[in-house]
C-alpha positions as CSV (number, residue, x, y, z in Angstrom):
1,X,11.0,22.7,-54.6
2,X,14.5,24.1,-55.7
3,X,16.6,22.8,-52.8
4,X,14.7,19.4,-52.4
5,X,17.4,16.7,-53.4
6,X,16.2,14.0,-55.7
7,X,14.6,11.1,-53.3
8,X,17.0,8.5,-55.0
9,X,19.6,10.6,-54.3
10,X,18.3,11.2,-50.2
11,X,18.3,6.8,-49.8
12,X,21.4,6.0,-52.0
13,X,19.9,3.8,-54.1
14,X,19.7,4.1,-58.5
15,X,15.8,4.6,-60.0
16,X,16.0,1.2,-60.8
17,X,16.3,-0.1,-57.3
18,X,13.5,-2.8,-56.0
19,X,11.2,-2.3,-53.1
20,X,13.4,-4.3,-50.7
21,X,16.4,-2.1,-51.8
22,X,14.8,0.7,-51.3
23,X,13.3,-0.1,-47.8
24,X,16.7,-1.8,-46.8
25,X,18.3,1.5,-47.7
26,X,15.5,3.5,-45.4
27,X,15.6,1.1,-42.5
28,X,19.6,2.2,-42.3
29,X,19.3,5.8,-42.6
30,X,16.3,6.3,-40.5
31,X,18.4,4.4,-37.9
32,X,21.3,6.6,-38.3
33,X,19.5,10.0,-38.1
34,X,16.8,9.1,-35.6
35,X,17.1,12.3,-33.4
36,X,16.1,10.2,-30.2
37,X,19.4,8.2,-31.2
38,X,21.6,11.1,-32.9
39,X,21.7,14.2,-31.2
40,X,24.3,15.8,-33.8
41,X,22.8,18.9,-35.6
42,X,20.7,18.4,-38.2
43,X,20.1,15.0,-37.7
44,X,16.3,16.1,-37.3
45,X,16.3,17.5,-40.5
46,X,17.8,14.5,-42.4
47,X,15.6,12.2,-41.0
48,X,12.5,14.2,-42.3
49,X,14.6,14.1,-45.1
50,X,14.4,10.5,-45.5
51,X,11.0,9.5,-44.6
52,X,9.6,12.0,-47.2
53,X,12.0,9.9,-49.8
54,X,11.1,6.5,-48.7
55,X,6.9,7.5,-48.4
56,X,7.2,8.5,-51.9
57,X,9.3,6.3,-53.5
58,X,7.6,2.5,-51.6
59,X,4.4,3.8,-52.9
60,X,4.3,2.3,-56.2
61,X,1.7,5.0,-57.6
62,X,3.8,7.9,-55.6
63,X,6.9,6.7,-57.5
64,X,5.7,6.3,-60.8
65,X,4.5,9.6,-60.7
66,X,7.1,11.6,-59.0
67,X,9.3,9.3,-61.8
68,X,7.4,10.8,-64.9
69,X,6.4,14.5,-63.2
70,X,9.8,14.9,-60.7
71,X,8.6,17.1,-57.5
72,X,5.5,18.6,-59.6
73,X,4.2,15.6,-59.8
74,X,3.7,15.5,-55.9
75,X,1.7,18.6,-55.4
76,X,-1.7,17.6,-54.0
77,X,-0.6,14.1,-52.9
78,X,-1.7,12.8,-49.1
79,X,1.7,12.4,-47.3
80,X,3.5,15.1,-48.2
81,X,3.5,17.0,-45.1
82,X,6.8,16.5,-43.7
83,X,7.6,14.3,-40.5
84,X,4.5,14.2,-38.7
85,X,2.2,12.4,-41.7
86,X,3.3,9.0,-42.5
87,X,2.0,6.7,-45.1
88,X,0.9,2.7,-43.5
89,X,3.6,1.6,-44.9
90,X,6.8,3.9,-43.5
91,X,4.9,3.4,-40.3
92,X,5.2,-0.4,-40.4
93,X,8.6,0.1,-40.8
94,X,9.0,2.4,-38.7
95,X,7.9,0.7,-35.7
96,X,9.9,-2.0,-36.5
97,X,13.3,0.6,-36.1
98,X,11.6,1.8,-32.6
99,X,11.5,-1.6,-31.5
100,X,15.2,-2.1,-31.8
101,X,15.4,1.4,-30.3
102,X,13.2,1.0,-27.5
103,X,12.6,-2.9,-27.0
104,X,9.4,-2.6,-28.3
105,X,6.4,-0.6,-28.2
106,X,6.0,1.5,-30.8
107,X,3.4,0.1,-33.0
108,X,3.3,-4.1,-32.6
109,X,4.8,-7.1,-33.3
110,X,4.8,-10.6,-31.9
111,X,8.2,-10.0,-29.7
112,X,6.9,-7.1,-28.0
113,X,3.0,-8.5,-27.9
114,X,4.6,-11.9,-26.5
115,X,4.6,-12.2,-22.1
116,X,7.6,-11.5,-20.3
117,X,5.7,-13.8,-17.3
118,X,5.6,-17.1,-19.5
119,X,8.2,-20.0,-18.9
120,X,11.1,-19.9,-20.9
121,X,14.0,-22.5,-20.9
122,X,17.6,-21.6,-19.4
123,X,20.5,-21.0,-22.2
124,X,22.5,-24.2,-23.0
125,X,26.3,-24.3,-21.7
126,X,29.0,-25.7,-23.0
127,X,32.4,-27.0,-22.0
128,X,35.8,-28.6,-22.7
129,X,37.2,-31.9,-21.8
130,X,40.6,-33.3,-22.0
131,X,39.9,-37.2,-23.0
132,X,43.0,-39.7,-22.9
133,X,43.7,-41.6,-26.1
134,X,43.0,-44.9,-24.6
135,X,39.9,-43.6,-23.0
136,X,38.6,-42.8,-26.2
137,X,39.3,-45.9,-28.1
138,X,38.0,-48.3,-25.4
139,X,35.2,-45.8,-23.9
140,X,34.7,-45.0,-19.8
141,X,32.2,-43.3,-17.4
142,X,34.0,-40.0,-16.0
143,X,32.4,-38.0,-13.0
144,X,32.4,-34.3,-13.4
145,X,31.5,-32.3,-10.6
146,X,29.2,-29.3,-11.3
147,X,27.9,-25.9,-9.9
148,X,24.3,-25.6,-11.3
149,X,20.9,-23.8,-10.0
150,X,18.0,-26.5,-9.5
151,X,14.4,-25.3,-9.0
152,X,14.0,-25.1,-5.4
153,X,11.6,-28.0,-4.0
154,X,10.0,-26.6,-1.3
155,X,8.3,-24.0,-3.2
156,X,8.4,-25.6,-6.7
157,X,10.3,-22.9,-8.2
158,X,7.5,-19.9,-7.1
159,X,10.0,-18.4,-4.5
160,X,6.5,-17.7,-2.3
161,X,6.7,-19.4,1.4
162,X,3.1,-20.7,0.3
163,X,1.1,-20.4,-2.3
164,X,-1.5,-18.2,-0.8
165,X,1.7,-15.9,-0.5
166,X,1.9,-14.9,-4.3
167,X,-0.4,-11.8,-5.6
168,X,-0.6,-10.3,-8.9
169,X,1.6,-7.1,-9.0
170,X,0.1,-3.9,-8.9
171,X,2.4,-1.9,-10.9
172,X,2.3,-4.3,-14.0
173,X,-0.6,-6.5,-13.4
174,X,0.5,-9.4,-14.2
175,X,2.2,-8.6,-17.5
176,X,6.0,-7.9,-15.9
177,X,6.7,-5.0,-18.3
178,X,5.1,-1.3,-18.2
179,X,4.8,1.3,-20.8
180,X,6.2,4.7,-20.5
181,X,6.1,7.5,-23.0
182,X,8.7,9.8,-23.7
183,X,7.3,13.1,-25.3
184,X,9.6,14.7,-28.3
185,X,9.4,17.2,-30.7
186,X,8.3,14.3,-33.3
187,X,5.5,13.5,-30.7
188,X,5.1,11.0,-28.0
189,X,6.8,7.4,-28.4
190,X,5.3,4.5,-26.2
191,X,8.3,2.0,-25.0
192,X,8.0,-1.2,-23.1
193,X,10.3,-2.1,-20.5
194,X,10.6,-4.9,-17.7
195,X,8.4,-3.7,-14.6
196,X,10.9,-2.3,-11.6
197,X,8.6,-3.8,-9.0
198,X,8.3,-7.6,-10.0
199,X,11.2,-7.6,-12.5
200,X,9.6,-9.2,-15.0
201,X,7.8,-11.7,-13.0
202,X,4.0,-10.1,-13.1
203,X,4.2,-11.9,-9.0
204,X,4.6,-10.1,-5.7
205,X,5.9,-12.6,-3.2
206,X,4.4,-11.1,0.5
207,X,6.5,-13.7,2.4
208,X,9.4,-15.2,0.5
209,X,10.3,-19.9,0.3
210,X,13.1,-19.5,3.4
211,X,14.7,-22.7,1.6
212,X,15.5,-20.6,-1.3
213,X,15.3,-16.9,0.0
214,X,12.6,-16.3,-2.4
215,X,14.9,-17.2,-5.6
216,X,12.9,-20.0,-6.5
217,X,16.0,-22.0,-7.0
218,X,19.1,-23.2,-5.1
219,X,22.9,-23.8,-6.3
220,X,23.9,-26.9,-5.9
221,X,27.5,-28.6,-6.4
222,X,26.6,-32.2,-8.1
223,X,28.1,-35.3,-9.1
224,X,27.3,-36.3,-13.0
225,X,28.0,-39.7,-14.3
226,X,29.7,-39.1,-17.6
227,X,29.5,-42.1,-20.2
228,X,32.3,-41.9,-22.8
229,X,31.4,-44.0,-25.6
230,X,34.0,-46.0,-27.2
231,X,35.5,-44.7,-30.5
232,X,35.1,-41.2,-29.5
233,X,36.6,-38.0,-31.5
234,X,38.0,-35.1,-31.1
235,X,35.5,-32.2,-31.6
236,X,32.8,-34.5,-31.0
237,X,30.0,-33.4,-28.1
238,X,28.3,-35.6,-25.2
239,X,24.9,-33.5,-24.0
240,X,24.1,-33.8,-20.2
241,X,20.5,-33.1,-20.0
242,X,18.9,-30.1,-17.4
243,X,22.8,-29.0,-16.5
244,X,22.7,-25.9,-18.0
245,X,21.6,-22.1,-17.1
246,X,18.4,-22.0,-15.2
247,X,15.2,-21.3,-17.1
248,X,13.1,-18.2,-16.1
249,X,9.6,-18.1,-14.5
250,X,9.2,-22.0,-13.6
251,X,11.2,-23.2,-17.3
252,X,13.3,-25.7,-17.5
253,X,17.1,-25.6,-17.1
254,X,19.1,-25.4,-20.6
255,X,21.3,-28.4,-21.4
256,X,25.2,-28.9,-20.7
257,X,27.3,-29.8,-23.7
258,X,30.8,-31.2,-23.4
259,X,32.9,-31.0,-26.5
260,X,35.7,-33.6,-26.4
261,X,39.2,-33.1,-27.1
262,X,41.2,-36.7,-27.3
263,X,44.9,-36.1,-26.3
264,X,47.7,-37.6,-28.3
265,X,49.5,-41.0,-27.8
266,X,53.1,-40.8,-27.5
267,X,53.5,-43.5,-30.2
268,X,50.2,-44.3,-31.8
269,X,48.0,-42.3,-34.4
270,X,44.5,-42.3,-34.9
271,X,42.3,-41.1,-37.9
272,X,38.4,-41.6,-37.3
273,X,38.9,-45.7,-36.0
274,X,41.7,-46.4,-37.7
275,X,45.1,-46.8,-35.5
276,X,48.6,-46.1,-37.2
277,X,51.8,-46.9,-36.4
278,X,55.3,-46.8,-37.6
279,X,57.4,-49.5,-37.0
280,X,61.1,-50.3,-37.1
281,X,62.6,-53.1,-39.5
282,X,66.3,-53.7,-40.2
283,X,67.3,-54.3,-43.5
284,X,67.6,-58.6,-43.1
285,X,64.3,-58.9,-42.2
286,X,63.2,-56.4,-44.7
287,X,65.2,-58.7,-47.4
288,X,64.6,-61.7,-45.7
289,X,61.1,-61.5,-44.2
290,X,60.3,-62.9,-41.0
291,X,57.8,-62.7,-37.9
292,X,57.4,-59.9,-35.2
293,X,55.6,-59.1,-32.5
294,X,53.8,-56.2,-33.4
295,X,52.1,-53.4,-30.1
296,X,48.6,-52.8,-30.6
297,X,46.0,-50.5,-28.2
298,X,44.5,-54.6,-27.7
299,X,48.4,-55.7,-26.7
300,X,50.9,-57.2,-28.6
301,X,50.0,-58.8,-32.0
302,X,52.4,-61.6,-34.7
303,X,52.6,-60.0,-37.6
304,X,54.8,-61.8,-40.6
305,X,56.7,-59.0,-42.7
306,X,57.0,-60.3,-46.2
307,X,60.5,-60.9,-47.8
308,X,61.5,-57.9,-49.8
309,X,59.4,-55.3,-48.0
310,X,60.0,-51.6,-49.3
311,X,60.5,-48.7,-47.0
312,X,57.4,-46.7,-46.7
313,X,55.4,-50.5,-46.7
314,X,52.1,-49.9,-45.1
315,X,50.8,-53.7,-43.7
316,X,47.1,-53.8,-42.0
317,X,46.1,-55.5,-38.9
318,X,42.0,-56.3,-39.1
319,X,40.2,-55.1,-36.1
320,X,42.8,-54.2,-34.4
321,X,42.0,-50.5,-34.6
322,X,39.2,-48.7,-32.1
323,X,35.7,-49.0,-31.8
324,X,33.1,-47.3,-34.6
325,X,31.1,-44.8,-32.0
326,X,28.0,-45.7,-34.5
327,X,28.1,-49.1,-33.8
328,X,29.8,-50.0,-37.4
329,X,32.8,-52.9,-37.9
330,X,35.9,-52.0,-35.7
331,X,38.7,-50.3,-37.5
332,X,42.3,-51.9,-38.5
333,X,46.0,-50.7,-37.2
334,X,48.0,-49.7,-40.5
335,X,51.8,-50.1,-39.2
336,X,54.2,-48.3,-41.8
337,X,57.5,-49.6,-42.1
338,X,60.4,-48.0,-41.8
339,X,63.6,-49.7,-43.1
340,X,66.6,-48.8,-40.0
341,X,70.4,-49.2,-41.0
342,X,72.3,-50.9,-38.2
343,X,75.2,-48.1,-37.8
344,X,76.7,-50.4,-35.0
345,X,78.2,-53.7,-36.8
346,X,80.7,-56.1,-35.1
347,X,84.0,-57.4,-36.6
348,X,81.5,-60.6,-37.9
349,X,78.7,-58.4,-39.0
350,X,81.0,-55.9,-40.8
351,X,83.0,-59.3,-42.6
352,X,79.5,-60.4,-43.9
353,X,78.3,-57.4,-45.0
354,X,81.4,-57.0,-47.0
355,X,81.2,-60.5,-48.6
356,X,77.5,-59.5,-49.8
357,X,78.6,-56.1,-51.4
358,X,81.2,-58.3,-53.5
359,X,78.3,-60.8,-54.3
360,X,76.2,-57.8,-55.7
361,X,79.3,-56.2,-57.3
362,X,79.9,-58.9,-60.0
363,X,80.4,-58.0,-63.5
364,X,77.4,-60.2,-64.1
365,X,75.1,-58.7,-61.8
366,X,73.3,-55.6,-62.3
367,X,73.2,-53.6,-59.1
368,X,70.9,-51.4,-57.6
369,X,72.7,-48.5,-58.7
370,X,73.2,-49.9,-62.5
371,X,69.4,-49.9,-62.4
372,X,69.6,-46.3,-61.7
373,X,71.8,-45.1,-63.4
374,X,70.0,-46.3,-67.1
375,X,67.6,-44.4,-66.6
376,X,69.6,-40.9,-67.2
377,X,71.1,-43.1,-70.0
């Protein structure tokens, strides 16, 4: 018992670990120095090693006493005689680690127990699409043409010329996986695999669908009628149903999913159905106020600009904004004002300009800048 290391010590875990830390910790190791999987030296020895630690130390009468008696403690116990004697529970668990080891097989579980010859449905695919801004504030129908497999209609997806042409096969009968067992020096391990003969179909096929060579499906290039709904966003996906990867043993196909991506306008902004927009105002009008035309996604729209308008103003056009793609009200345009300085004055311009300045300039007056400046006073 001298050169026995303390079963804490062999899993990495403290004496006052749980029972899921201490089986996570075994699960890992066991992994690690499984010699079918690590052929370095001693790897065999370690992985006695650590199913002697874990057999103690899940059994909660084992670990109480080998925690009150050390080694002594386990003289005379059942399980204690190295690799070959496991207790029901290190087996359980270790099945589990020869399943992901040799897809299955070792012991049972409802993945490996489960048929290999059942239906199953194709894997979904997805895709990208560029989407103009318009088109996605007033909605279209695109056509996209696709490559996709379609279960072959002459022999309904079989892949047999008739149906008097499909046997069970031999090899697997029926099951489309076979067991083989590979003998170590740990003893024999069972593992399942995907019968060579029928590949996984539990079918022999004596004379093959000539439509579909005996695929059971045929690639077709189709046309697919794309609706865009109105008030669409970026990021956003449209499903096409039965346009994805074919499904195995008579399944149905998986399901095509486009993800949008809504380019940008050169001028306009959107956020969710709201439409922004900056828009130029010289400094009259800004004073002054008066009436513009205003471009909208719905075409040109009066807009009055109130007298004294601020740069940085934001003014709201109802409705005017895109569609809700959930049916709610329709969003605004918010057009932000930005105050422009005419840099380009004529001789009469220039001659007014300067009689205004002399206006605000008076003694009486307090100007902009006298505003501004009292408050460093």
């Amino acid at each position: 018992m001298a050169d026995k290391r303390d079963y804490y010590e062999v899993l990495g875990v403290s004496k006052s670990a749980t029972e899921d830390d201490i089986k996570r910790a075994y699960r890992k190791l066991a992994k690690q120095y499984h010699p079918d999987i690590n052929k370095e030296p001693g790897a065999a020895d370690k992985f006695k090693e650590v199913n002697e630690a874990y057999e103690v130390l899940s059994d909660p009468q084992k670990r109480q006493n080998y925690d009150q008696f050390g080694f002594a403690g386990m003289d005379g116990m059942n399980g204690m005689g190295g690799f070959g004697n496991f207790s029901g529970a290190g087996f359980d668990d270790l099945g589990d680690i020869f399943s992901s080891f040799f897809g299955g097989g070792f012991g049972s579980s409802s993945r490996s127990s489960r048929s290999s010859t059942s239906p199953r449905r194709g894997e979904d695919k997805y895709m990208r699409m560029n989407v103009s801004f318009m088109d996605a504030c007033f909605g279209k129908t695109e056509t996209i043409n696709l490559t996709v497999d379609e279960t072959c209609d002459a022999c309904k997806g079989s892949g047999a010329a008739t149906p008097s042409d499909i046997s069970t096969c031999d090899t697997c009968h029926g099951s489309g996986r076979v067991l083989t067992q590979q003998r170590t020096a740990f003893g024999v391990f069972q593992s399942q695999s995907v019968c060579p003969d029928c590949r996984g179909t539990g079918k022999k096929i004596r004379k093959a669908c000539p439509n579909c060579s005996g695929n059971g499906y045929v690639r077709k290039r189709v046309s697919v009628d794309l609706k865009i709904p109105a008030g669409i966003n970026s990021g956003q996906q449209l499903r096409v149903s039965g346009k994805g990867e074919r499904g195995a043993n008579g399944g149905p196909n998986g399901d095509l999913y486009i993800e949008i991506n809504v380019l940008a306008h050169e001028k306009f902004e959107r956020d969710g159905k709201d439409i922004f927009l900056d828009i130029p105002v010289s400094t009259v009008d800004a004073t002054l106020g008066t009436t513009i035309d205003i471009p909208t996604i719905h075409g040109d729209v009066s807009m009055k600009i109130p007298a004294g308008t601020q740069d940085g103003a934001r003014l709201r056009l109802r409705g005017k904004g895109t569609a809700d793609v959930r049916g709610g009200r329709q969003g605004d345009q918010i057009c932000t004002v930005r105050i422009q300085v005419d840099t380009n004055l004529t001789a009469r311009e220039r001659e007014l300009y300067k009689e205004l300045q002399k206006l605000q300039n008076k003694p009486e007056k307090e100007s902009v800048w006298d505003k501004f400046k009292k408050q460093f006073s």
